[in-house]
Residue frames relative to the residue before (quaternion, step in Angstrom):
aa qw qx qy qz dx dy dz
X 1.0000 0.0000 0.0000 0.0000 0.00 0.00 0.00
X 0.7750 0.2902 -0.2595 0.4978 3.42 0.96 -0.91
X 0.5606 0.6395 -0.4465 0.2782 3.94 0.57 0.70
X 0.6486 -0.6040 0.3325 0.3225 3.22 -1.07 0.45
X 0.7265 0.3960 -0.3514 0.4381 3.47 0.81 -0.13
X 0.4977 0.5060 -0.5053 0.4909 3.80 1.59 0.01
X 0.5943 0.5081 -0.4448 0.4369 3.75 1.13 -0.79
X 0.7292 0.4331 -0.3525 0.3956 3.78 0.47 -0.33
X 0.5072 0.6575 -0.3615 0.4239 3.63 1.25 -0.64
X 0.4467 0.8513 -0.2733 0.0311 3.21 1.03 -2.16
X 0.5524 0.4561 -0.3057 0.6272 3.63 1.52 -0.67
X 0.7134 0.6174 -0.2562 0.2102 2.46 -0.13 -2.10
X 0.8151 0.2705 -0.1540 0.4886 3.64 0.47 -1.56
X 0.6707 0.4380 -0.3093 0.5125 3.91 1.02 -0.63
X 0.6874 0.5210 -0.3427 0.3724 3.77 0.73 -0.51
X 0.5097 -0.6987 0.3686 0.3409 3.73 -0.87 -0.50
X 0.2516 0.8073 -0.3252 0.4233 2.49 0.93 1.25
X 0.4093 -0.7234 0.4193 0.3652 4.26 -0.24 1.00
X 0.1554 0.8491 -0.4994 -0.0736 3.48 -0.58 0.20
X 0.3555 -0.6250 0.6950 -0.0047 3.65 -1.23 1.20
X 0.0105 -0.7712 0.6260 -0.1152 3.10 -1.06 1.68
X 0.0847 -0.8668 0.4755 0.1243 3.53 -0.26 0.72
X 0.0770 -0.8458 0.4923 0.1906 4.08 -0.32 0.33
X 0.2538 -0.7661 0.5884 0.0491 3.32 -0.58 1.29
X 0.2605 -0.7596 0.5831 -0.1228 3.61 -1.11 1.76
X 0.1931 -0.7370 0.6317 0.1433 3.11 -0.72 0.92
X 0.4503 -0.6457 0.5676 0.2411 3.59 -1.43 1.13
X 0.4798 0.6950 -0.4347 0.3127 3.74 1.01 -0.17
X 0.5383 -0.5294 0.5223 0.3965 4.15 -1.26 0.53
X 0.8299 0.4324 -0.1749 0.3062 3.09 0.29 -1.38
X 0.7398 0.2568 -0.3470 0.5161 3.79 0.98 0.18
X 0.1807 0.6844 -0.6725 0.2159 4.21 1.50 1.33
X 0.3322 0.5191 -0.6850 0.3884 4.39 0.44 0.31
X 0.6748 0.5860 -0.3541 0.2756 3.05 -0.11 -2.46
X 0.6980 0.6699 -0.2312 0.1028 3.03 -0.13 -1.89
X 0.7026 0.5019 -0.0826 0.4976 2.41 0.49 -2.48
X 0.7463 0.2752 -0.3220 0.5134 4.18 0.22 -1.28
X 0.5337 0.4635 -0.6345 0.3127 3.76 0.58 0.62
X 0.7566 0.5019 -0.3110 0.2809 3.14 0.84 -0.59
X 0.3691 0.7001 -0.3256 0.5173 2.96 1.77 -0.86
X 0.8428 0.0432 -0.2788 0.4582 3.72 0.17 -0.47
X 0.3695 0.6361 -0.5386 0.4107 3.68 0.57 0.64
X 0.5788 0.3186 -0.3498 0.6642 3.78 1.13 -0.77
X 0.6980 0.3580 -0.4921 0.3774 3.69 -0.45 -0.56
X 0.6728 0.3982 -0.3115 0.5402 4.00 0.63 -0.66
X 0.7136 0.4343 -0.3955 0.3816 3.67 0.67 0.21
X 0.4591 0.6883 -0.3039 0.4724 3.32 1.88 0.03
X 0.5504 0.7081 -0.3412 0.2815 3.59 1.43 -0.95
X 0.1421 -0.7205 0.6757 0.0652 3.68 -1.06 0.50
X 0.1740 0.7318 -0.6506 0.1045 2.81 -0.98 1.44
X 0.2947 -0.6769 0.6222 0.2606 3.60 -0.94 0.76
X 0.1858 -0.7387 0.6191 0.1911 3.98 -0.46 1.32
X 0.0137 -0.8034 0.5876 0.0953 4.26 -0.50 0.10
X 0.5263 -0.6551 0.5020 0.2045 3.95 -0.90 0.75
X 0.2605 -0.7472 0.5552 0.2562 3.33 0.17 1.63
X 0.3703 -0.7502 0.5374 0.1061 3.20 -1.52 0.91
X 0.3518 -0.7400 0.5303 0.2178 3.26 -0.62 1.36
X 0.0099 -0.7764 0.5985 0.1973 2.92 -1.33 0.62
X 0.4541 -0.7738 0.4007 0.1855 3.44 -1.00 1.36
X 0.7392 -0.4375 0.3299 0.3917 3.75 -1.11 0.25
X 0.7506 0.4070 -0.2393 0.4623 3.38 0.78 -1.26
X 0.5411 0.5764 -0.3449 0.5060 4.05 1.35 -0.67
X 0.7549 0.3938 -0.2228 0.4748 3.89 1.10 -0.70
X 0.6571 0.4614 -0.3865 0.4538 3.65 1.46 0.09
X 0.5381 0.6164 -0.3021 0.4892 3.18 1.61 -0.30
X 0.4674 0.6577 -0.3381 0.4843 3.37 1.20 -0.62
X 0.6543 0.7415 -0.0583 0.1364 2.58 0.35 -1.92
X 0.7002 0.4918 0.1518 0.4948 2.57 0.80 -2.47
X 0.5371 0.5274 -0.3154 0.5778 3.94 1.32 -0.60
X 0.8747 0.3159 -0.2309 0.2861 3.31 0.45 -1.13
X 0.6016 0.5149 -0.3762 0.4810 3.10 1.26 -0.14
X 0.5087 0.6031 -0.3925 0.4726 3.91 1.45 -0.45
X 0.6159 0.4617 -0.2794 0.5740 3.71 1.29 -1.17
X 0.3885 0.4482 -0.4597 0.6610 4.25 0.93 0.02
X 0.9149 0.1377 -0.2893 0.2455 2.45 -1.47 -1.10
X 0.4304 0.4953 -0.5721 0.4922 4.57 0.61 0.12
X 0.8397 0.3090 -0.2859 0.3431 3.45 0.20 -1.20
X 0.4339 0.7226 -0.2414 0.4810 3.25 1.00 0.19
X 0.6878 0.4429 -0.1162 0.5633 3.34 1.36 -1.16
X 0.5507 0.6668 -0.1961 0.4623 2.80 1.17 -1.38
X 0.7727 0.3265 -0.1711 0.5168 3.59 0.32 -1.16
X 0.5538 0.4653 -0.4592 0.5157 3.98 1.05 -0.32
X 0.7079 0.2996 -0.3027 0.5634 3.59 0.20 -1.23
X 0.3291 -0.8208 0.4603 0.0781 4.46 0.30 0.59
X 0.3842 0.6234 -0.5049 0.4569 2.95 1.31 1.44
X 0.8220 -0.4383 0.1284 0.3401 3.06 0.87 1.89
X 0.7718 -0.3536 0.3678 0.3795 3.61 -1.16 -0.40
X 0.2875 -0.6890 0.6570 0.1048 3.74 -0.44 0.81
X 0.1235 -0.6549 0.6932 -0.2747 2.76 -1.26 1.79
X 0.1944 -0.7532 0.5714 0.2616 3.36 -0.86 0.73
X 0.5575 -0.7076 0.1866 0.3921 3.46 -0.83 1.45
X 0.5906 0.5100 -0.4675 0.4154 4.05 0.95 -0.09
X 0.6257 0.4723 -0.4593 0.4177 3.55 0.87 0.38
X 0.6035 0.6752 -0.2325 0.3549 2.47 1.43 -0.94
X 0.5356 0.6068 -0.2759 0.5185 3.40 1.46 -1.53
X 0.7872 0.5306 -0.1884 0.2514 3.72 0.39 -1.54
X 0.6166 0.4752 -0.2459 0.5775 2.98 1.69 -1.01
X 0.6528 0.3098 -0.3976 0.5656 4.34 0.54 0.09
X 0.4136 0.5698 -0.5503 0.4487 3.80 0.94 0.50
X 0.8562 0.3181 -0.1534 0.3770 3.29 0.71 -1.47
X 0.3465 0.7245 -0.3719 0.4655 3.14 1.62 0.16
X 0.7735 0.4239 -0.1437 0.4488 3.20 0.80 -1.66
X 0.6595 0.5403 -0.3064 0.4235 3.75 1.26 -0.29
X 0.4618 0.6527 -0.1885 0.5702 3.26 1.76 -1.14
X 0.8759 0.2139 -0.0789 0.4253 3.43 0.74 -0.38
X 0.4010 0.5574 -0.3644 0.6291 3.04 1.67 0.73
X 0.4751 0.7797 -0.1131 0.3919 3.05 1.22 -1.51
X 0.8213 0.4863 0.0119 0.2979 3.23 0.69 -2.07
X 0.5225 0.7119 -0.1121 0.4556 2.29 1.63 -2.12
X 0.6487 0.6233 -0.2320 0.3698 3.48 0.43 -2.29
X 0.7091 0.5264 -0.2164 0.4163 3.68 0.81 -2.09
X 0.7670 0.3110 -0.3165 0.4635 3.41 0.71 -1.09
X 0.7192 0.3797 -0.5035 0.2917 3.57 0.05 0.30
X 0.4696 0.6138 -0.4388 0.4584 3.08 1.51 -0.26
X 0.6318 0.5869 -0.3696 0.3460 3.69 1.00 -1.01
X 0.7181 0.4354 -0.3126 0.4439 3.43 0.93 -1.94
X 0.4904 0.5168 -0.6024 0.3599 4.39 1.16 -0.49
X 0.8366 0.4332 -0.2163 0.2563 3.29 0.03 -1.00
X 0.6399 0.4920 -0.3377 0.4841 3.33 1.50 -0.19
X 0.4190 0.5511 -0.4322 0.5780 3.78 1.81 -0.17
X 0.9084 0.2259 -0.2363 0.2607 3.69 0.14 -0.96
X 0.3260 0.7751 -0.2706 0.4688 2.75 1.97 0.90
X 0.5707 0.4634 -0.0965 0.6711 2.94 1.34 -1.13
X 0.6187 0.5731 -0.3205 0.4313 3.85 0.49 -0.52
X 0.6967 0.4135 -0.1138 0.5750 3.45 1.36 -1.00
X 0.6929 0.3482 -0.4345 0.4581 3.57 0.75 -0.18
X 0.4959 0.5486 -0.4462 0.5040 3.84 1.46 -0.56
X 0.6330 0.4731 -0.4113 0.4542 4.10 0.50 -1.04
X 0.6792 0.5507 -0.2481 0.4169 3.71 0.89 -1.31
X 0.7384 0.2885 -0.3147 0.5220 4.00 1.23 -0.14
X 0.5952 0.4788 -0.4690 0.4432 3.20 1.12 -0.13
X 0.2944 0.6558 -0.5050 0.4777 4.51 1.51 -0.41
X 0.8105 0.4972 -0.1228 0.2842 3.19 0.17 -2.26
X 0.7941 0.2468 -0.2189 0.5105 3.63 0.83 -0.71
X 0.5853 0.5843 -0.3672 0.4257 3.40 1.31 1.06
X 0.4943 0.7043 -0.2394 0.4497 2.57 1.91 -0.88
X 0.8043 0.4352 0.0913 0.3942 3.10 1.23 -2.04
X 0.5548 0.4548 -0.3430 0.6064 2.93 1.97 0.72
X 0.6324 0.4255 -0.4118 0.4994 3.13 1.11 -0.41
X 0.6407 0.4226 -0.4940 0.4085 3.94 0.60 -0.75
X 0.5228 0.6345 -0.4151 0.3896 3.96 1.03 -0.06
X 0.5893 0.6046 -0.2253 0.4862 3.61 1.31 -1.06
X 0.7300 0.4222 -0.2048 0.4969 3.13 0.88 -1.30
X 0.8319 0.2957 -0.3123 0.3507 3.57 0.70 -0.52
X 0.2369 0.5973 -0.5442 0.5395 3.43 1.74 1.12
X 0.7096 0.4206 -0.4517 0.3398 3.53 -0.13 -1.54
X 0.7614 0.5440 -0.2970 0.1903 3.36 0.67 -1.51
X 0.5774 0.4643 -0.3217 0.5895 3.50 1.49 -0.79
């Protein structure tokens, strides 16, 4: 990380881009340091992942077309807001968004009765849970009659 040839690579190996690394070895005694950390980073630089992708040209006629959509999507909403019949929506959003409306409220519906079952049988259990309580507390009353 901290050498001078990862500082030159630095695109090359982080970018998307193919790259071809060759390591050149000297057969000499006196440079088996060199060597070895060439290779040492030839495996570490052969470990990279990179996803290379074909920059994509984009032509004149692919950017007036573009273009030309968005200002067509303007100028409805635009109308839309002169003639003040709200926000302009094209009608398959339009369609999609009272889909989910309508589920969202099914949805809702579903929760609150599930809510009011469980708050009825909620209430069922605290009525069972005083009637436990004032049995409980008659009988420990019985028992301390008998005992006296």
């Amino acid at each position: 990380r901290d050498s001078k040839l990862t500082r030159l690579l630095q695109e090359s190996l982080g970018g998307r881009a193919k790259t071809c690394i060759i390591a050149t070895l000297s057969p000499s005694h006196g440079c088996i340091d060199e060597s070895a950390s060439t290779l040492e980073y030839a495996a570490r630089a052969k470990n990279i992942k990179n996803r290379p992708e074909v920059n994509a040209r984009t032509s004149k006629r692919c950017l007036v077309k573009e273009f030309s959509h968005e200002i067509e999507s303007l100028r409805n909403a635009l109308d839309a807001t002169r003639a003040k019949n709200g926000v302009y929506l094209p009608p398959e959003q339009f369609a999609a968004m009272e889909e989910q409306i309508a589920t969202q409220e099914a949805q809702l519906n579903e929760a609150e009765q599930a809510m009011e079952a469980r708050k009825a049988e909620a209430e069922k259990l605290i009525g069972r849970c005083s009637e436990l309580e004032e049995l409980g507390n008659q009988t420990r009353a019985e028992l301390d009659a008998e005992r006296e």
